[in-house]
C-alpha positions in Angstrom: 144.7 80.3 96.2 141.9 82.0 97.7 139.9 79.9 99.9 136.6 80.8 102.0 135.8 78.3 104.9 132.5 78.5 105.1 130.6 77.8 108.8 127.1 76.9 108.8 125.0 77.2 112.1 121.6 76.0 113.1 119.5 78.2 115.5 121.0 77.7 118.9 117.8 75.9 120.4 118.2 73.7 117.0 121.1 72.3 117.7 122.3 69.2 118.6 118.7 67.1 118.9 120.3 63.7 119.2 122.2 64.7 122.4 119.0 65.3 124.9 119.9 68.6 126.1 118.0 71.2 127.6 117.2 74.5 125.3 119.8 76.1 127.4 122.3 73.3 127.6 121.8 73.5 123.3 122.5 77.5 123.7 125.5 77.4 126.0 127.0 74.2 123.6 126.8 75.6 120.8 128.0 78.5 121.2 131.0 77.3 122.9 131.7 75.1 120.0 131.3 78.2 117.4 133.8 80.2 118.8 136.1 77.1 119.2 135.4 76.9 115.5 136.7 80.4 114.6 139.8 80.6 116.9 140.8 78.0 115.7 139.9 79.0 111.6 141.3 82.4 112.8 145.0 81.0 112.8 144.7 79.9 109.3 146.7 82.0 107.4 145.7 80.1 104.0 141.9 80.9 104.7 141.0 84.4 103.0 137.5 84.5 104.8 135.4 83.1 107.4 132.1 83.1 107.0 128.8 81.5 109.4 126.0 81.6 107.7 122.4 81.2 109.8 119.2 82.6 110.7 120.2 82.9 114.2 121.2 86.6 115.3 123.7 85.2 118.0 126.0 83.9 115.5 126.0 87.6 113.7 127.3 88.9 117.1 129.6 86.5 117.7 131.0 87.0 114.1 131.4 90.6 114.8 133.4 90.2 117.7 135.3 88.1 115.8 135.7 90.3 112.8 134.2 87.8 110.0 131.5 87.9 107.5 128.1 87.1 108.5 125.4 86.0 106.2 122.1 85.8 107.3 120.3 82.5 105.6 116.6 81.2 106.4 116.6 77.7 108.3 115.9 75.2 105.4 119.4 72.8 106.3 123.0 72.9 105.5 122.8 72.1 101.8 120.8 75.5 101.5 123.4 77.3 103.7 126.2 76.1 101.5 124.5 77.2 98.2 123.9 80.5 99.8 127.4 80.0 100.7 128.7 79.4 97.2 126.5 82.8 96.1 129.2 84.4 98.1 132.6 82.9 96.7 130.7 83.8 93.2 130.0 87.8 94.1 133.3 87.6 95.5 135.1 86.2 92.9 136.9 83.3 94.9 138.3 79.9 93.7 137.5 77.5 96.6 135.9 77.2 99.7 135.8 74.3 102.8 132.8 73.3 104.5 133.5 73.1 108.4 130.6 72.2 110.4 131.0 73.5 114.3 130.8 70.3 116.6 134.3 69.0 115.4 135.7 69.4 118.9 139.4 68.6 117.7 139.8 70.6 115.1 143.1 72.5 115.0 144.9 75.1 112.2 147.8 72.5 111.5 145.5 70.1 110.0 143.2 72.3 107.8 146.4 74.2 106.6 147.5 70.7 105.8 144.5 69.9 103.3 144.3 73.1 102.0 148.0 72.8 100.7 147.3 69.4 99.1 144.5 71.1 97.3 146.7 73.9 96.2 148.7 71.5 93.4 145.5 70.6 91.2 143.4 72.6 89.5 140.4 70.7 90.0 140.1 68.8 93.2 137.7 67.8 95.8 138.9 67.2 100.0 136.4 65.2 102.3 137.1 63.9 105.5 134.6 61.6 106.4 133.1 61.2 110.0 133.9 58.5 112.8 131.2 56.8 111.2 132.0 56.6 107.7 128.4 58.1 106.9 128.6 62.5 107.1 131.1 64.6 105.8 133.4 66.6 108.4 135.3 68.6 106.3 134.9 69.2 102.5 137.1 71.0 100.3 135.7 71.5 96.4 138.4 73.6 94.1 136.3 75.4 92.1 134.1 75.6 94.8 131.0 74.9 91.9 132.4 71.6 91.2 129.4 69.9 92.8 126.4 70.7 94.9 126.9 69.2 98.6 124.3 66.2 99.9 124.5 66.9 103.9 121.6 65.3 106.1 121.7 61.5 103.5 124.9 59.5 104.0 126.6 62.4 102.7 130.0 61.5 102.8 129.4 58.4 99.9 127.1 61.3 98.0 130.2 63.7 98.5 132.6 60.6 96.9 130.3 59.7 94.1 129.6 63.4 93.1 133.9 64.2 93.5 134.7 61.2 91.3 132.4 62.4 88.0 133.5 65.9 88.4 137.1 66.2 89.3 140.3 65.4 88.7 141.4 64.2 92.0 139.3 62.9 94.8 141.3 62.9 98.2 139.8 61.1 101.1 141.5 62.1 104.3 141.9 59.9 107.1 141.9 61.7 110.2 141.4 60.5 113.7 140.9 64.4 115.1 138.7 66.1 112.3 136.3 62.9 112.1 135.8 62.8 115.6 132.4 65.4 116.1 130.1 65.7 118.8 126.8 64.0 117.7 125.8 61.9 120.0 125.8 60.5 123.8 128.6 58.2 122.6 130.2 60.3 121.0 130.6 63.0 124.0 131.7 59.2 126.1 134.5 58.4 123.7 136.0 62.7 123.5 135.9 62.7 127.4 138.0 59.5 127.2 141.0 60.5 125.1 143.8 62.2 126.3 143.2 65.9 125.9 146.2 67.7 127.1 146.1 70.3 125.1 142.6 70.8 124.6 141.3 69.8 128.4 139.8 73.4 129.0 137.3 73.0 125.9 136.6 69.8 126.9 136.0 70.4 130.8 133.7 73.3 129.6 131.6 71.1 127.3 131.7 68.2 129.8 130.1 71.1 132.1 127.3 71.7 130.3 126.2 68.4 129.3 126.7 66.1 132.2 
């Protein structure tokens, strides 16, 4: 099963608005968090491609260092991005693709290789992994990746359920305390800096560093 994660990315100074951070504080974060996002995509070895997809010309040169796809998309939102983003699996010919937003600060390979081998025993099947909240979408796997059109930006992990449940097969909901934890708001950066984060302390000194 062929399966392109897909990475969308506001402009850098875009970023993050509910966090009150400086243009350069937004810059520095989110950049840090893309390339967290790829490393960590990069270990995958059930992803075929990565691809970020934005308007902003630092995420093409970070993609090249990389060595993924870039595809440049105007700034009209993430639901836009992911339909440009489902042009591509179409030109390319590829079954499936996961939606991975960059502020999921917890993200690790174990976990998406995890989903993405659920989704490998249906034939039709849709993945979301709701938000801390219970209101966005963190993660959302759609085999074929046409099955539905995504609703990001309006309580779009019920949209995401509704729209799964009249066109697949299978609608799994995954429960996961490390890909619904994102980095949204002020409380949100409290609660990350509180957890134990042996393995990940580095990343989060770093991003503790540029906010605080």
């Amino acid at each position: 099963m062929k399966v392109v994660a897909l990475i969308p990315v506001k402009r850098f100074e875009s970023s993050k608005t509910r966090l009150s951070l400086t243009k350069n504080q937004k810059i520095v974060l989110t950049e840090l968090m893309l390339k967290n996002t790829i490393v960590n995509l990069t270990k995958c070895k059930s992803i075929s491609t990565i691809v970020t997809i934005s308007a902003d010309e630092r995420v093409r040169e970070i993609s090249n260092h990389y060595n993924i796809e870039y595809i440049y998309s105007k700034e009209k939102g993430v639901n836009y991005a992911i339909e440009v983003g489902d042009e591509y699996c179409k030109e390319k010919q590829v079954q499936s693709n996961i939606v991975i937003p960059i502020d999921l600060i917890f993200i690790n390979s174990y976990e998406i290789e995890l989903l993405l081998s659920m989704a490998r025993k249906y034939q039709n099947c849709s993945i979301i992994v709701p938000s801390m909240r219970m209101d966005g979408t963190n993660l959302l796997l759609r085999k074929p990746f046409n099955l539905y059109e995504t609703s990001y930006d309006n309580n779009s992990y019920y949209e995401h359920i509704q729209s799964s449940k009249k066109n697949c097969e299978r609608t799994i909901i995954i429960d996961s305390v490390n890909l619904s934890e994102d980095l949204d708001t002020m409380d949100d950066f409290e609660r990350i800096i509180a957890q134990p984060t042996n393995k990940l302390s580095h990343l989060i000194s770093r991003i503790t560093n540029v906010i605080s």
